[in-house]
C-alpha positions in Angstrom: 81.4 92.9 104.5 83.4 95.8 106.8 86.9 96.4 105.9 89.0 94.3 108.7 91.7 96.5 110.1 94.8 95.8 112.7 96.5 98.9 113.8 99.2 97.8 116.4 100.9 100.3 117.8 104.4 99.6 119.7 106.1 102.3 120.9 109.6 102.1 122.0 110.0 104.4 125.5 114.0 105.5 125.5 115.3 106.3 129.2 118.9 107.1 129.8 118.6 104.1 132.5 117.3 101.9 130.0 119.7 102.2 126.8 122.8 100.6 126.6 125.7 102.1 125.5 125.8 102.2 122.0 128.5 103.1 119.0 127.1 106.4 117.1 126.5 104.2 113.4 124.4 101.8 116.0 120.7 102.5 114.5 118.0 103.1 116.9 114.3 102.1 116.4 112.7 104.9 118.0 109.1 104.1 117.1 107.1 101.4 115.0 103.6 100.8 113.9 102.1 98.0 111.4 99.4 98.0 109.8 96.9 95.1 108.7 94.1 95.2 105.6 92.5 93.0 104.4 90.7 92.7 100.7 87.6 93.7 100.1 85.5 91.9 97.9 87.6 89.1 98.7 88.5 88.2 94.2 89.7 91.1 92.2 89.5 89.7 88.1 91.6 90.9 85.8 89.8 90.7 82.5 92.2 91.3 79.9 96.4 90.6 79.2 97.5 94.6 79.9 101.1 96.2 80.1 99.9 98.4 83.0 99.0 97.0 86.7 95.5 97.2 87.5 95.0 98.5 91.5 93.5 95.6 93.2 90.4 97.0 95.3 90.0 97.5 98.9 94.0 97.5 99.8 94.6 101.4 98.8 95.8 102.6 102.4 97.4 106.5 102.5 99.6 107.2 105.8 100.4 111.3 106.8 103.1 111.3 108.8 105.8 114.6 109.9 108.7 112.8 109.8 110.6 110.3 107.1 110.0 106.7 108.0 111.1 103.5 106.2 108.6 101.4 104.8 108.2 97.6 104.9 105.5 96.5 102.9 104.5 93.2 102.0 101.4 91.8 100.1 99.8 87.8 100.3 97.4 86.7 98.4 96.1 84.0 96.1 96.8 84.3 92.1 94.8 82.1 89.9 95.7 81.9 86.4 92.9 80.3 83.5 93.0 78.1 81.0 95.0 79.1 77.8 97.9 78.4 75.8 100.3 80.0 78.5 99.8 83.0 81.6 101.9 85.0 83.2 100.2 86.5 86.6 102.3 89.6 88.2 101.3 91.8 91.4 103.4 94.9 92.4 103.5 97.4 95.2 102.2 100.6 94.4 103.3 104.3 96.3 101.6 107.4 94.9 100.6 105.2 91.7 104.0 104.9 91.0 105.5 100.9 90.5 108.2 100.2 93.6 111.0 98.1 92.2 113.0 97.9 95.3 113.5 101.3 96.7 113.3 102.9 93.4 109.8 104.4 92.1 109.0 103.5 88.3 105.9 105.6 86.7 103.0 102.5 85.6 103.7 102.9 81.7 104.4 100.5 79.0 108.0 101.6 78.5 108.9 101.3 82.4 111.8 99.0 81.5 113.3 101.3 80.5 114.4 102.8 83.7 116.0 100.1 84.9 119.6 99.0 84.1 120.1 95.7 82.4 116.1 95.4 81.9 115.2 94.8 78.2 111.3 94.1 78.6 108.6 94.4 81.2 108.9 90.9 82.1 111.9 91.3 83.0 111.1 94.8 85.2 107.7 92.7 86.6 109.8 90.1 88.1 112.5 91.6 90.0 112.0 90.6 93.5 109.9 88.0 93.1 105.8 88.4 92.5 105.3 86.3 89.0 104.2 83.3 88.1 104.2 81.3 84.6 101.6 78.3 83.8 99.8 76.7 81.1 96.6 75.3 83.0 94.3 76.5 85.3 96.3 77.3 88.5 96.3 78.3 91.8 99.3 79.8 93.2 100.3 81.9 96.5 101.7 85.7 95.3 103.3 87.3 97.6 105.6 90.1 97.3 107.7 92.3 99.9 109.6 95.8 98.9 111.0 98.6 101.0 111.2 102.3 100.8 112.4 105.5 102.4 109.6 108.1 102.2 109.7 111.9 102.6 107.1 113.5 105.2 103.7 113.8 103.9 100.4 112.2 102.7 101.4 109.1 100.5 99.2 106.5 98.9 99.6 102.5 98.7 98.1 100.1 96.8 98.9 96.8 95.3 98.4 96.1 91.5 98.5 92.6 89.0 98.8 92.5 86.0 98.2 89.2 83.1 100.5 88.2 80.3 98.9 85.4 78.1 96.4 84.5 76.2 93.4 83.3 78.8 90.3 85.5 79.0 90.0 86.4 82.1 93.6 86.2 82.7 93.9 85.9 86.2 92.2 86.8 89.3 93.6 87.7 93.0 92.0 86.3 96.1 92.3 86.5 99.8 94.9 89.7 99.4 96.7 90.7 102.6 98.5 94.0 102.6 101.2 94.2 105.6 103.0 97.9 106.2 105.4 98.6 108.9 106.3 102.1 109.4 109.7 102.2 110.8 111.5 105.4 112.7 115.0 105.1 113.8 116.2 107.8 114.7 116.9 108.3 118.2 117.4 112.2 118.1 113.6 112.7 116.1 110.8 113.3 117.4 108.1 110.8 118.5 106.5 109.3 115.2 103.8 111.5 114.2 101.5 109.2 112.2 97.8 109.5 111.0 95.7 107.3 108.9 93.7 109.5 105.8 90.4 107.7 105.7 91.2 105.1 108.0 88.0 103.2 107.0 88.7 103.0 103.5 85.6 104.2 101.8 
């Protein structure tokens, strides 16, 4: 089945007739775009329990742009967990294979924890912000997980990853995944938000 893509663009015109007056800390959205993909196949398993996020397939999506632009992303999907004496399910965000733990980038190794103040194991990295789930049956749960970042101009990579933590073979699957990106510009003195898809038809 094709790859389903939205591509809304909204661009804000700025007039002198049109702005209000505004104080000079006042932030100003000078262009916005968001981007919609769907995954494809529509179940990613995840075989084994692993330290390391596994890139779901069909959600990798790489943006070029000129300028720096803030990032909204946000993933939705379905996490089922199997049978087993306990399973913990995590998805992440993922920016040039690199782990987003709010707006700070984590490389996807074992000892990843480490980077982060007051952490002490990779649970405790896996769930900040939200994106785990703990059961002992067979479940079904929504996953969903939203981040933001700052990125530099150039060619950068997303992707979502999920990991298991149990003792269930397979231990878990993702279903249904919806990967949301919003690429903000506010700055009214910048130029008009230079963006291009690489691939744009994900193959």
């Amino acid at each position: 089945m094709t790859n389903i893509y939205i591509l809304f663009y909204l661009l804000l015109i700025r007039s002198s007739h049109s702005l209000p007056s505004l104080p000079p800390s006042a932030i100003k959205i000078q262009s916005h775009i968001i981007h919609v993909k769907q995954q494809q196949p529509l179940t990613f398993i995840v075989e084994n329990s692993s330290e390391i996020f596994e890139k779901v397939p069909g959600l990798t999506t790489q943006f070029y742009h000129t300028q720096s632009l803030l990032y909204k992303i946000r993933f939705d999907g379905v996490c089922t967990t199997y049978s087993g004496v306990w399973t913990r399910a995590f998805v992440r965000l993922m920016v040039d294979d690199s782990l987003l733990y709010g707006f700070q980038l984590t490389p996807n190794t074992v000892d990843r924890w480490k980077s982060i103040p007051g952490a002490t194991s990779l649970t405790d990295v896996d769930q900040i912000g939200g994106g785990s789930s703990l059961t002992l049956p067979t479940s079904e749960l929504t996953c969903s997980k939203t981040d933001f970042i700052y990125l530099q101009p150039g060619l950068h990579t997303l992707d979502v990853g999920a990991r298991g933590d149990g003792t269930a073979t397979p231990s878990m699957s993702v279903r249904g995944g919806q990967l949301t990106i919003e690429l903000i510009q506010a700055d009214q003195q910048a130029e008009p938000m230079n963006v291009s898809m690489a691939n744009p038809l994900g193959r």
